[in-house]
Structure formats: structure tokens, C-alpha cells
C-alpha positions as CSV (number, residue, x, y, z in Angstrom):
1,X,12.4,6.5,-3.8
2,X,9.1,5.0,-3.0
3,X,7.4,2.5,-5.4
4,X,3.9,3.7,-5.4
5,X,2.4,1.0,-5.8
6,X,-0.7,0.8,-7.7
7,X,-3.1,-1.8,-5.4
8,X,-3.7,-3.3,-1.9
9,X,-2.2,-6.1,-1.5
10,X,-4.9,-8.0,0.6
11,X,-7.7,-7.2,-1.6
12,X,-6.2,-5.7,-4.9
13,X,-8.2,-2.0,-4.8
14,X,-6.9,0.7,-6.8
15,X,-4.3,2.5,-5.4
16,X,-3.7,5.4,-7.8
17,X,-0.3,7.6,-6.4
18,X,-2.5,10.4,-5.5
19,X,-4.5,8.0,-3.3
20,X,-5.2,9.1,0.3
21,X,-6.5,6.3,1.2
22,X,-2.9,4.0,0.0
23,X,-1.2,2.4,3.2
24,X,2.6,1.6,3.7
25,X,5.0,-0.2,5.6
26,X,8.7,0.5,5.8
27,X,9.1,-2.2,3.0
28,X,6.3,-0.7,1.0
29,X,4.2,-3.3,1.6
30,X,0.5,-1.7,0.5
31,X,-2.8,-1.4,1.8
32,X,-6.0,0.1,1.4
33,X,-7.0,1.8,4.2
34,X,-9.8,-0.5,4.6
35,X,-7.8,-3.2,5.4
36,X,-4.7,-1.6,6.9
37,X,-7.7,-0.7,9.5
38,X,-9.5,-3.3,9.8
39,X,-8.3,-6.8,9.6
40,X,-4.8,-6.0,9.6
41,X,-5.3,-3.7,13.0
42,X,-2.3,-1.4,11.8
43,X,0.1,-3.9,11.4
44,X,1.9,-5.1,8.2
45,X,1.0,-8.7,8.0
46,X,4.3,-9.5,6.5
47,X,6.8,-7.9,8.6
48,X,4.9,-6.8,11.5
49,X,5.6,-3.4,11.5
50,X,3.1,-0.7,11.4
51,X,1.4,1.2,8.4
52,X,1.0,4.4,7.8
53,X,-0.3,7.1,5.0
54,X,1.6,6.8,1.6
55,X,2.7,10.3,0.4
56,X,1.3,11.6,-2.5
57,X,4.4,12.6,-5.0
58,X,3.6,15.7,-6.4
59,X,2.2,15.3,-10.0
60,X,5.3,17.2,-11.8
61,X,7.6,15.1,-10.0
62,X,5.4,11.5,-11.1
63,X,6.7,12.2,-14.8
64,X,10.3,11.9,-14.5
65,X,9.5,8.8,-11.0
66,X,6.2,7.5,-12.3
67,X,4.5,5.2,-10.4
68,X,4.6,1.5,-10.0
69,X,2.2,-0.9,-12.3
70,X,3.3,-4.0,-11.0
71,X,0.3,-5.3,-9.0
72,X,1.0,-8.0,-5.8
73,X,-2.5,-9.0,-4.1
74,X,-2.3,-12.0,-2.1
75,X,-4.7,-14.9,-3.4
76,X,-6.0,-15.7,-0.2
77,X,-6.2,-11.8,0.9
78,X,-4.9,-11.2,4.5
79,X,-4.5,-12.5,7.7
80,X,-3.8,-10.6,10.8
81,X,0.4,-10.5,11.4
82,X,1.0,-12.8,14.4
């Protein structure tokens, strides 16, 4: 079951679950789209691996699997992965 997380990591924007703009890795690792585009070129600057659109959990099924509130943004924002 996905987390949902509720920010981007690199620069701590709202993430809400219905979010089109939320960005995932196969950890969950999560982006906004402006990042996951930009500086981060596509690529999960943890593990390397690529990111792709959330899903949006349907709104019926968010009240028994709500959503993440636990926020990680990195303090320094994001660097490229290497």
C-alpha cells in the first residue's frame, strides 16, 4: 500500500493524495513534479531509479488507507543522483 506522502522531498511543496503533480520512485521516495523534472532529470536522487506519476487513491478508499502526514524534505533540497 502506497504511503502517499504529503510533500516533495527536495523542496517540501504540498503534496495532497489527489495531487497530479506528486512524483514516486519504487521506494516512495516523493517529488514535485517540478523537481522530479527539473533538477532531478527523472531520476530519484536517492536510489537512482526513475520517477513516475503517484496514483491518486480514490477518495472512498483514503478513509479506511488515509494518507501519510509524516513530512521528509531534505535541508539542503536536492542534488542530481550520480
Amino acid at each position: 500500500m502506497l504511503e502517499l506522502r504529503p510533500c516533495c522531498e527536495c523542496c517540501g511543496t504540498d503534496l495532497p493524495p489527489a495531487s497530479l503533480e506528486a512524483r514516486i520512485c519504487s521506494y516512495e521516495c516523493t517529488f514535485c513534479s517540478a523537481c522530479a523534472e527539473g533538477v532531478l532529470a527523472g531520476r530519484c536522487p536517492n536510489c537512482g531509479g526513475e520517477l513516475v506519476r503517484r496514483p491518486i487513491r480514490p477518495a472512498d478508499r483514503l478513509l479506511k488507507h488515509p494518507a501519510s502526514t509524516q513530512r521528509k524534505v531534505k535541508e539542503a533540497g536536492c542534488k542530481p543522483a550520480a
